[in-house]
C-alpha positions as a Markdown table, in Angstrom:
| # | Residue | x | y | z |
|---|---|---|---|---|
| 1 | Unk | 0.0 | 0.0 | 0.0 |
| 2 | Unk | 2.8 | 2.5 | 0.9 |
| 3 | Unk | 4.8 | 1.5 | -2.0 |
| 4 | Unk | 1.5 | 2.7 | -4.7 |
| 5 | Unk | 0.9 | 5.7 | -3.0 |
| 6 | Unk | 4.5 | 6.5 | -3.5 |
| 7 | Unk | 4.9 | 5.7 | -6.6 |
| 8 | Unk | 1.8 | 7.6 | -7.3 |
| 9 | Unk | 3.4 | 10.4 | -5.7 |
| 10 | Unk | 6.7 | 10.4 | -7.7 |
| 11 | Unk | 4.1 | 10.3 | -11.3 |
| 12 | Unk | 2.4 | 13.4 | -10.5 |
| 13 | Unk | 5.1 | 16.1 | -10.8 |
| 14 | Unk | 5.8 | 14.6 | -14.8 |
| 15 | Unk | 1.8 | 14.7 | -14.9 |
| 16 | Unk | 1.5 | 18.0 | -13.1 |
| 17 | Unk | 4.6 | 19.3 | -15.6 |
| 18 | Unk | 2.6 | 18.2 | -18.7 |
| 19 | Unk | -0.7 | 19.9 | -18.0 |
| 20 | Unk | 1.4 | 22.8 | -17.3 |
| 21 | Unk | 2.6 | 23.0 | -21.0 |
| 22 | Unk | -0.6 | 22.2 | -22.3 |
| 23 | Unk | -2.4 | 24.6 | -20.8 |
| 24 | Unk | 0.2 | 27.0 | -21.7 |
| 25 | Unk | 0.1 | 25.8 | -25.6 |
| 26 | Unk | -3.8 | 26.2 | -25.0 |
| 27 | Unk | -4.0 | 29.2 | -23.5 |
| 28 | Unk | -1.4 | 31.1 | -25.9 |
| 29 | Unk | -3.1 | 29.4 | -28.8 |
| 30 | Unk | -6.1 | 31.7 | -29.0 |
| 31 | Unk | -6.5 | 34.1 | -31.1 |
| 32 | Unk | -7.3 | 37.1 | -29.3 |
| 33 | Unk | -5.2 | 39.7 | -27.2 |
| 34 | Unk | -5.1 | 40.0 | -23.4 |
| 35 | Unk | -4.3 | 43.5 | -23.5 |
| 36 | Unk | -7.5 | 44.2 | -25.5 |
| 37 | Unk | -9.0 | 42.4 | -22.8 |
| 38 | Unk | -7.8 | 44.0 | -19.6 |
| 39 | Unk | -7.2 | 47.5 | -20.8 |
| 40 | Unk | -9.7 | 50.0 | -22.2 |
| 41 | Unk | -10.4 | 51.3 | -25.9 |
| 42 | Unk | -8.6 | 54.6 | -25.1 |
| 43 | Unk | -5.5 | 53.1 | -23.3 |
| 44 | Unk | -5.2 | 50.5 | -26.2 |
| 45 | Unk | -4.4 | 53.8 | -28.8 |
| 46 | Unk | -1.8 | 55.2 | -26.4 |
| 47 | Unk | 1.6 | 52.6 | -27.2 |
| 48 | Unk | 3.5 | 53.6 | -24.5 |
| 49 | Unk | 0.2 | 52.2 | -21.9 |
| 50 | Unk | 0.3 | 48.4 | -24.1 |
| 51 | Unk | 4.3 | 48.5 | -24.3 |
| 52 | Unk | 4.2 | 49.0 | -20.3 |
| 53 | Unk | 1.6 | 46.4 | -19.6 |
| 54 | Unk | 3.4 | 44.0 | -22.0 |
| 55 | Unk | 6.4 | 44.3 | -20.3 |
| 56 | Unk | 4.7 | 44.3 | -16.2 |
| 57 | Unk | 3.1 | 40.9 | -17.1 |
| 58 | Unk | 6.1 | 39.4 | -19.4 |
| 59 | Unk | 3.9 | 39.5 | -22.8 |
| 60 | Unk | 6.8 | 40.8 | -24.7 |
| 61 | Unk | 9.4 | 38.2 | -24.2 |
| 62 | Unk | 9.0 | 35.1 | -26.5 |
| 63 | Unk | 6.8 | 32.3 | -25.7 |
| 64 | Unk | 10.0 | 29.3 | -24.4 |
| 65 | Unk | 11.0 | 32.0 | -22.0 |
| 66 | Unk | 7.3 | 32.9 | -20.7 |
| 67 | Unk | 6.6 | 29.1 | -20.1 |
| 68 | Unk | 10.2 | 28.5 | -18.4 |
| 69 | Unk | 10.1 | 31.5 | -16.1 |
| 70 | Unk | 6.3 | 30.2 | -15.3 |
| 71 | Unk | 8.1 | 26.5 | -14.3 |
| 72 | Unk | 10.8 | 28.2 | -12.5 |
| 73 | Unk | 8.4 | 30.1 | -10.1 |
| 74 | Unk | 6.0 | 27.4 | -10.2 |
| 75 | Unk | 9.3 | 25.1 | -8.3 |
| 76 | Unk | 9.6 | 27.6 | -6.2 |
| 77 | Unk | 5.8 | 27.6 | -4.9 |
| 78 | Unk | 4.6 | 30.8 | -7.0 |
| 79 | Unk | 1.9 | 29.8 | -9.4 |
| 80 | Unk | 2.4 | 34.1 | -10.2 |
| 81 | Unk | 0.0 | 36.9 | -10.0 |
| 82 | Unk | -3.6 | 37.5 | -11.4 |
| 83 | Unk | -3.6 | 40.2 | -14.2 |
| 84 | Unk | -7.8 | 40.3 | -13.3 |
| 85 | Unk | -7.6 | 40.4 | -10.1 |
| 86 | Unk | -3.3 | 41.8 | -9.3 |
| 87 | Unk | -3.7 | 39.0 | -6.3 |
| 88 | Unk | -1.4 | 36.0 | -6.0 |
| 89 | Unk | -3.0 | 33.1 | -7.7 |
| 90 | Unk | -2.9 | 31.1 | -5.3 |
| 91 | Unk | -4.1 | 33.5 | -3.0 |
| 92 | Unk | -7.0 | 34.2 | -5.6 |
| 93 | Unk | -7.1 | 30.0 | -5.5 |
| 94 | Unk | -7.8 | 29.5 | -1.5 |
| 95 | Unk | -10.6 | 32.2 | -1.7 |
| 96 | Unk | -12.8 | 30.5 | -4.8 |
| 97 | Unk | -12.2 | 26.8 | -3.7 |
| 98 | Unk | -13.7 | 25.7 | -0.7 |
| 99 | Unk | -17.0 | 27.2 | -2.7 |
| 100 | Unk | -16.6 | 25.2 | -5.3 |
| 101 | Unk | -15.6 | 22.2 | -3.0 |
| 102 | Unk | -18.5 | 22.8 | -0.8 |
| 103 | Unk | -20.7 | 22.5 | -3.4 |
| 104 | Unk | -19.0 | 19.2 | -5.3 |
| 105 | Unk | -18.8 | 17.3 | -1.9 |
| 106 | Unk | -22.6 | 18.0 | -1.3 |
| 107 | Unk | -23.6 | 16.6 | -4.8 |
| 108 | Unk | -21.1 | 13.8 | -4.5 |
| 109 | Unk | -22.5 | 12.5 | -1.3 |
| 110 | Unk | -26.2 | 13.1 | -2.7 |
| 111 | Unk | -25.5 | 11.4 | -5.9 |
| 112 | Unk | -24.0 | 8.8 | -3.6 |
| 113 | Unk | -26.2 | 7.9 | -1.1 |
| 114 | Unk | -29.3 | 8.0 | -3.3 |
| 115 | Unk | -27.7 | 6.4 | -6.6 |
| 116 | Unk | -26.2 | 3.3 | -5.3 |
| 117 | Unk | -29.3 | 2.2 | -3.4 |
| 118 | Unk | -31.2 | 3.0 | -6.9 |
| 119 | Unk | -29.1 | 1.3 | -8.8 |
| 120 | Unk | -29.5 | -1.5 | -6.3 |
| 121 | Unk | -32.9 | -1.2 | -6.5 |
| 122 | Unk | -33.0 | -1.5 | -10.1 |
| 123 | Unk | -31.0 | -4.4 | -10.6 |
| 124 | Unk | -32.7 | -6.4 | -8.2 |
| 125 | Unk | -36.2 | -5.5 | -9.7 |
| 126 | Unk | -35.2 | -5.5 | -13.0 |
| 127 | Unk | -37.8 | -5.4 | -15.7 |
| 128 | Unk | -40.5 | -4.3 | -13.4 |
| 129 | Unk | -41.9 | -1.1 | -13.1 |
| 130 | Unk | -39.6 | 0.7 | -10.2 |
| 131 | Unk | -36.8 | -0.4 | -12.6 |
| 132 | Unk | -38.4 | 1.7 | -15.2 |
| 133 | Unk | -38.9 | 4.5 | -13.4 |
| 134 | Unk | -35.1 | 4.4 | -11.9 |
| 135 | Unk | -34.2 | 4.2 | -15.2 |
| 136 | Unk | -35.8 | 7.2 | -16.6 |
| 137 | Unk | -34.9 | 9.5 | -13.7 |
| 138 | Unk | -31.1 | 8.5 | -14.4 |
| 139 | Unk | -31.4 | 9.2 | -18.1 |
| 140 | Unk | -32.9 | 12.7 | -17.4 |
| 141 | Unk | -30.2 | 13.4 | -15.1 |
| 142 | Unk | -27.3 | 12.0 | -17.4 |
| 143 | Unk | -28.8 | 13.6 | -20.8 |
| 144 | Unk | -30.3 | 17.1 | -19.3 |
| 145 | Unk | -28.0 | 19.9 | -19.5 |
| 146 | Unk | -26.7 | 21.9 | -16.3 |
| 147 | Unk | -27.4 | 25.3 | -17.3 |
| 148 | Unk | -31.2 | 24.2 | -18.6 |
| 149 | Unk | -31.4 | 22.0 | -15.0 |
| 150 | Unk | -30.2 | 25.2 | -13.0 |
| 151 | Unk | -32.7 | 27.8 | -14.6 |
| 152 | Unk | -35.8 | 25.6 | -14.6 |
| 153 | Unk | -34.6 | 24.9 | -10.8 |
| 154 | Unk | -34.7 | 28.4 | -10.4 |
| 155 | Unk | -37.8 | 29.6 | -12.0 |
| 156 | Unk | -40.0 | 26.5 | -10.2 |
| 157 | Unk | -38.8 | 26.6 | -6.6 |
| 158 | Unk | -37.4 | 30.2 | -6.3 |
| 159 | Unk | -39.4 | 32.5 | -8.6 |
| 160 | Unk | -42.8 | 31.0 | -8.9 |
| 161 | Unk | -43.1 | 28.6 | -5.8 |
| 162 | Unk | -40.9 | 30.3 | -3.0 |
| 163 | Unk | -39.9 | 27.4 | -1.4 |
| 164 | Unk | -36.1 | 28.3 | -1.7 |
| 165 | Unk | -33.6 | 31.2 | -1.4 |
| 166 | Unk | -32.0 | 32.4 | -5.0 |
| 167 | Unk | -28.6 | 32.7 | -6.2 |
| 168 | Unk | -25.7 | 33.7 | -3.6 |
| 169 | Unk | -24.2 | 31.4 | -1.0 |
| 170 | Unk | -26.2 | 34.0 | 2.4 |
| 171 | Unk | -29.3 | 35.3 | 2.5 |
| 172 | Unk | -29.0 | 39.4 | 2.0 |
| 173 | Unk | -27.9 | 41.4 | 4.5 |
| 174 | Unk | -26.3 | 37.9 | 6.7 |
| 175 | Unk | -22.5 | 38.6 | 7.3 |
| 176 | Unk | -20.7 | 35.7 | 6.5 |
| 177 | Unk | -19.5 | 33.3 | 9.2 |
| 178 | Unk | -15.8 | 33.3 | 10.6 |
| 179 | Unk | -13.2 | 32.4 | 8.1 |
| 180 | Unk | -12.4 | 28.7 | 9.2 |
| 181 | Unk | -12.5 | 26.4 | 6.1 |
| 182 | Unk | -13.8 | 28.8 | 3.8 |
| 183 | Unk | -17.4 | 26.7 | 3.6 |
| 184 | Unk | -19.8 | 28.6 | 5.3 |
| 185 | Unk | -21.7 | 24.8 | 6.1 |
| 186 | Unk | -18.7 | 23.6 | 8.2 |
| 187 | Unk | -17.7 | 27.5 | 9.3 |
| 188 | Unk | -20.9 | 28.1 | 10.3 |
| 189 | Unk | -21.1 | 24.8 | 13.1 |
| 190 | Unk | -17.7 | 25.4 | 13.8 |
| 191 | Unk | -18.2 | 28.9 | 15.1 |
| 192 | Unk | -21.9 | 28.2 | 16.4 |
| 193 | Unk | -23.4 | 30.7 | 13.8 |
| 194 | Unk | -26.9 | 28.8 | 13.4 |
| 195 | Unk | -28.3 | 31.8 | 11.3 |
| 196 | Unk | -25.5 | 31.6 | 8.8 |
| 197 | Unk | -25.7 | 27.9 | 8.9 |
| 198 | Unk | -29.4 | 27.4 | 8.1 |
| 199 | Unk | -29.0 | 30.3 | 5.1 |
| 200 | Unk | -26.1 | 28.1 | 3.8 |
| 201 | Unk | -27.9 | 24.9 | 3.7 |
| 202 | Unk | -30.9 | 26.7 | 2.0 |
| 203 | Unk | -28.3 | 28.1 | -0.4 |
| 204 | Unk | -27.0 | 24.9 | -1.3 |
| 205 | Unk | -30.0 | 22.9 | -1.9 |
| 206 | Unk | -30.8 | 23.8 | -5.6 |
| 207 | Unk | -27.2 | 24.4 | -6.7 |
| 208 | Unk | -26.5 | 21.2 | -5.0 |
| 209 | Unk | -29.1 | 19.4 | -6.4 |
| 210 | Unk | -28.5 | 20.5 | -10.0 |
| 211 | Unk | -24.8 | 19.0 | -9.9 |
| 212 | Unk | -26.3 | 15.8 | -8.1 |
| 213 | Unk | -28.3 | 14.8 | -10.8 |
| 214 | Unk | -26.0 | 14.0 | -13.5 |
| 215 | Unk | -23.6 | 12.4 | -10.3 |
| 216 | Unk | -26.7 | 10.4 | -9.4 |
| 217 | Unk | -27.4 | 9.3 | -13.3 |
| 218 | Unk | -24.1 | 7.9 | -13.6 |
| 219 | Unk | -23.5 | 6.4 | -10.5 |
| 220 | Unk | -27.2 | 4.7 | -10.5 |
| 221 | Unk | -26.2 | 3.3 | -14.2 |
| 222 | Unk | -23.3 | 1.7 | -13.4 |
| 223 | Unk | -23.9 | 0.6 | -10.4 |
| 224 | Unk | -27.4 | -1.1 | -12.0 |
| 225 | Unk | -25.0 | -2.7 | -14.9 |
| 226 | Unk | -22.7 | -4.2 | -12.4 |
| 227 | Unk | -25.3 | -5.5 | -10.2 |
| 228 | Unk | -26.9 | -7.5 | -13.2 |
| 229 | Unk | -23.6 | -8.7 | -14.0 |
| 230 | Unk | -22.9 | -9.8 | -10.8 |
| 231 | Unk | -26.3 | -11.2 | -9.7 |
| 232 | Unk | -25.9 | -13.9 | -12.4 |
| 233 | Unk | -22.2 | -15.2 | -11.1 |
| 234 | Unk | -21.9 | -18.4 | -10.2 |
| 235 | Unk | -20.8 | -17.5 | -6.3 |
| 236 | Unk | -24.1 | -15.9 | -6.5 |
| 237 | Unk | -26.2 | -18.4 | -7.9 |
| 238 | Unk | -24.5 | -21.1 | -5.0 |
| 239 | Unk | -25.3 | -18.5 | -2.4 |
| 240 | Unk | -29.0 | -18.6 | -3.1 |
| 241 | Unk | -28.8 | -22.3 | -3.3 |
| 242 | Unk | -27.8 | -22.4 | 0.0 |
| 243 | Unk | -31.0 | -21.1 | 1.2 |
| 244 | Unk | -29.3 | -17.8 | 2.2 |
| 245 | Unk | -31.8 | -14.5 | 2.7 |
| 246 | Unk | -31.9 | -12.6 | -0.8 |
| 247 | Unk | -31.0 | -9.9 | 1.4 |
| 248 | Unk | -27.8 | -11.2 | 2.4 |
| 249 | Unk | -27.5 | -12.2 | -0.8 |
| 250 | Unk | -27.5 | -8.8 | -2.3 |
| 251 | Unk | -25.7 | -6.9 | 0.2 |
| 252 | Unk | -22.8 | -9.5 | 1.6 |
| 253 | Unk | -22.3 | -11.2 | -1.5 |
| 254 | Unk | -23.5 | -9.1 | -4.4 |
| 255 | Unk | -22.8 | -5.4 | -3.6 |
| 256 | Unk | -19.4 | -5.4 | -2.7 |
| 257 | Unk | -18.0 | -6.8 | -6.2 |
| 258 | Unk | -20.1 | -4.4 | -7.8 |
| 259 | Unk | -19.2 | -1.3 | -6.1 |
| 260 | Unk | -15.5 | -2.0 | -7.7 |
| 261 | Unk | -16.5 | -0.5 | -11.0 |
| 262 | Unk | -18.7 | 2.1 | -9.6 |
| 263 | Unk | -15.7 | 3.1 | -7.3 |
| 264 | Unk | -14.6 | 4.2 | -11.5 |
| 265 | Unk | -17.2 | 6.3 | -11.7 |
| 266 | Unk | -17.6 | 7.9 | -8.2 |
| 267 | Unk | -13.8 | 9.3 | -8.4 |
| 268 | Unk | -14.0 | 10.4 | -12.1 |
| 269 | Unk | -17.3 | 11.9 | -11.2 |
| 270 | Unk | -16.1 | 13.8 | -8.5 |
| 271 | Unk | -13.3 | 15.4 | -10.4 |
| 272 | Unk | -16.1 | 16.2 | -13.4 |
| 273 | Unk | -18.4 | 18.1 | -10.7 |
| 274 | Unk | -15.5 | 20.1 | -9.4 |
| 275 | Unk | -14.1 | 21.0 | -12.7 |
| 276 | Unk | -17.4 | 21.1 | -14.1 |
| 277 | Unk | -18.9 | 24.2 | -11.8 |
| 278 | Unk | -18.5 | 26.7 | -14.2 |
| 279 | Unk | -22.8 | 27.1 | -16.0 |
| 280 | Unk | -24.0 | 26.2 | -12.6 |
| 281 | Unk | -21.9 | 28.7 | -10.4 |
| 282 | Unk | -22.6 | 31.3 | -13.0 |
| 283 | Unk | -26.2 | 30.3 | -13.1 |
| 284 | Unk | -26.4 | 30.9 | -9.2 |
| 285 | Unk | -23.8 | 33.2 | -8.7 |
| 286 | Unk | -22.0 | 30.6 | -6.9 |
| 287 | Unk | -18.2 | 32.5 | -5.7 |
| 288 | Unk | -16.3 | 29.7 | -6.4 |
| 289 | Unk | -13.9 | 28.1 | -8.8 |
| 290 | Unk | -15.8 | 27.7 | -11.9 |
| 291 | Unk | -17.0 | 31.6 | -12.0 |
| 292 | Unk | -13.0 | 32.4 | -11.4 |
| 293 | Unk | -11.9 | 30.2 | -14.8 |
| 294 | Unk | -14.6 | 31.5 | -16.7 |
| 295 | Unk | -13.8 | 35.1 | -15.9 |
| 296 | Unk | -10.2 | 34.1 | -16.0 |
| 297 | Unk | -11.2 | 32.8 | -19.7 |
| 298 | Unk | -12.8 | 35.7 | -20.4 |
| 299 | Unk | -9.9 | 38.5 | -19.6 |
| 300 | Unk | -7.3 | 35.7 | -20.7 |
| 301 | Unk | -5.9 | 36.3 | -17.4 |
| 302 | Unk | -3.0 | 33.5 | -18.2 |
| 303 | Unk | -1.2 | 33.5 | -15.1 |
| 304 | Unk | -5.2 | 32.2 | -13.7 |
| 305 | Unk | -5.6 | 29.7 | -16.5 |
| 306 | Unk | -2.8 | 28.0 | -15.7 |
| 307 | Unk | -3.3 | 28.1 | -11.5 |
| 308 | Unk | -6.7 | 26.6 | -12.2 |
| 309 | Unk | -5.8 | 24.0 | -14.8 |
| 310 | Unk | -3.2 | 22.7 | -12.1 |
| 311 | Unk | -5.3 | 22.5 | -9.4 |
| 312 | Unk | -8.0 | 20.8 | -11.2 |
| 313 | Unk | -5.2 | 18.4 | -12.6 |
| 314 | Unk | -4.0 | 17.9 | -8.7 |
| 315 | Unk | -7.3 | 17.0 | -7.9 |
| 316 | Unk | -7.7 | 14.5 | -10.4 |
| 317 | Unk | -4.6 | 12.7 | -10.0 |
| 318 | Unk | -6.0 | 12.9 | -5.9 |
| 319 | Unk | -8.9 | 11.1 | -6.2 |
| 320 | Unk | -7.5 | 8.7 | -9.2 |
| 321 | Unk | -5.3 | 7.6 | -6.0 |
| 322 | Unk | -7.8 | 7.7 | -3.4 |
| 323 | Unk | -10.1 | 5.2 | -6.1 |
| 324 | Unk | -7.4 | 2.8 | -6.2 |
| 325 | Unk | -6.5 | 2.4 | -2.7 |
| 326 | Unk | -10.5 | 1.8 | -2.7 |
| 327 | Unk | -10.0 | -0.8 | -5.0 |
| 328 | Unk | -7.1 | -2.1 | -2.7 |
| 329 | Unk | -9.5 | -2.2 | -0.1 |
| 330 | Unk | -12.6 | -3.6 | -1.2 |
| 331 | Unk | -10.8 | -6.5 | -3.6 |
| 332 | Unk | -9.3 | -8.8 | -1.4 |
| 333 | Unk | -7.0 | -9.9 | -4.2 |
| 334 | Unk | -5.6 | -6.6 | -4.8 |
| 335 | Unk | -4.7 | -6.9 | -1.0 |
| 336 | Unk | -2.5 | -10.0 | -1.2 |
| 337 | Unk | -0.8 | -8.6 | -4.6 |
| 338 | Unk | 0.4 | -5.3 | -2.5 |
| 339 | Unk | 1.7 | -7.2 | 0.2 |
């Protein structure tokens, strides 16, 4: 076990180094001009005001020497300084995240803890009508778009029904709760701030619920797909010949070899929903991470690009590692070949 995780380790610098030069490649690639997009019409005629801000943010040296000086600071822990924003990146980076996480780990553990037991559900009733219905749901989830999820979630239970709060992370007028985490959930019960920690909740349930459903259509249609598979093993088929409950069946015998390939989907899904922010933060004016790269896009702040591209790549190669030493874990025969 200690030997993968180190050797995981060791591969993501070469990983980390690569996404680096891609985004770079990207990023420089497109044809527009970040000085048109970060300074006005009338300070783009004077040449002296575009030399100056070419030269402040390193725009007039050749593209090798932009992307080596970027990996030299980027060794030394500076992933540089916003030309949006004129904050560290990084600094920029801790602000916008534990939004964005916030909001990822509450559709994670929604589309969790109600898609395996669907996906259960519908394997073990297969062909009957629950199964249909399962079904259908998933396929809505998987096939809807975000940003058409996230306004009809809007207009239904905030502008026509009033059941809950609009965009924002507070209600209007709530001061935010003591700086902790940076989630106002978890800062809020930290700090014993029960206003601020009911708004919060509120907050999160439609943005939260919008990410969930594509999380819970995947995760319900893999984990139906294994199930089936599994249910028709042989181990299976003895189990139930020994007169064991269908219950224990299912959930001693059945579920834990078919939460392996789910386990797939659950860390690549995670990584999706936190990279994958950007229409519903916009949509509910969500302060995190995706509303950062997309004005970050916008302004082709590149010094941002590349902060966020890294820490989404970080996070990916994360939870790639935190899915195999699940696989480690539930696979009994993985255990004995680490050993």
């Amino acid at each position: 076990m200690q030997r993968l995780i180190a050797q995981r380790l060791l591969l993501m610098f070469p990983l980390m180094v690569g996404m680096t030069l891609i985004s770079f490649i990207v990023s420089h690639s497109l044809p527009a001009d970040p000085v048109g997009a970060n300074l006005g019409q009338r300070s783009m005629e004077d040449p002296t005001i575009v030399a100056a801000f070419r030269a402040q943010w390193g725009l007039d040296r050749p593209l090798p020497e932009q992307y080596l000086t970027y990996i030299r600071n980027l060794l030394q822990g500076n992933l540089g300084v916003s030309i949006r924003t004129h904050l560290p990146v990084a600094e920029d980076l801790g602000r916008y995240l534990p939004a964005s996480a916030e909001l990822a780990v509450i559709a994670t553990v929604v589309g969790t803890l109600v898609g395996i037991p669907f996906g259960v559900l519908s394997a073990v009733r297969r062909d009957k009508w629950i199964d249909h219905v399962v079904r259908a749901v998933s396929l809505i989830g998987v096939s809807s778009p975000v940003f058409w999820l996230g306004l009809i979630a809007l207009y239904v239970f905030y502008f026509r029904l009033g059941w809950l709060p609009g965009p924002g992370r507070l209600d209007v007028g709530l001061p935010e709760p003591s700086r902790v985490t940076g989630m106002f959930t978890l800062d809020s019960l930290l700090t014993g701030n029960w206003a601020a920690l009911a708004s919060s909740l509120r907050h999160l349930v439609l943005p939260g619920m919008v990410l969930a459903s594509v999380y819970l259509g995947l995760v319900t249609r893999m984990t139906r797909s294994s199930m089936l598979e599994v249910l028709s093993a042989d181990y299976v088929r003895t189990a139930r010949g020994k007169g064991l409950r269908p219950r224990s069946v299912i959930y001693r015998h059945a579920l834990g070899n078919a939460l392996i390939p789910t386990i797939t989907v659950l860390g690549l899904a995670f990584g999706d929903v936190l990279a994958g922010t950007v229409l519903t933060e916009t949509i509910f004016s969500w302060p995190g991470i995706g509303r950062y790269a997309y004005q970050s896009a916008v302004t082709l702040d590149f010094p941002a690009i590349m902060g966020v591209s890294l820490m989404i790549a970080a996070v990916f190669i994360l939870v790639n590692l935190a899915t195999d030493l699940a696989y480690v874990l539930l696979d009994p025969r993985l255990r004995r070949a680490t050993r």
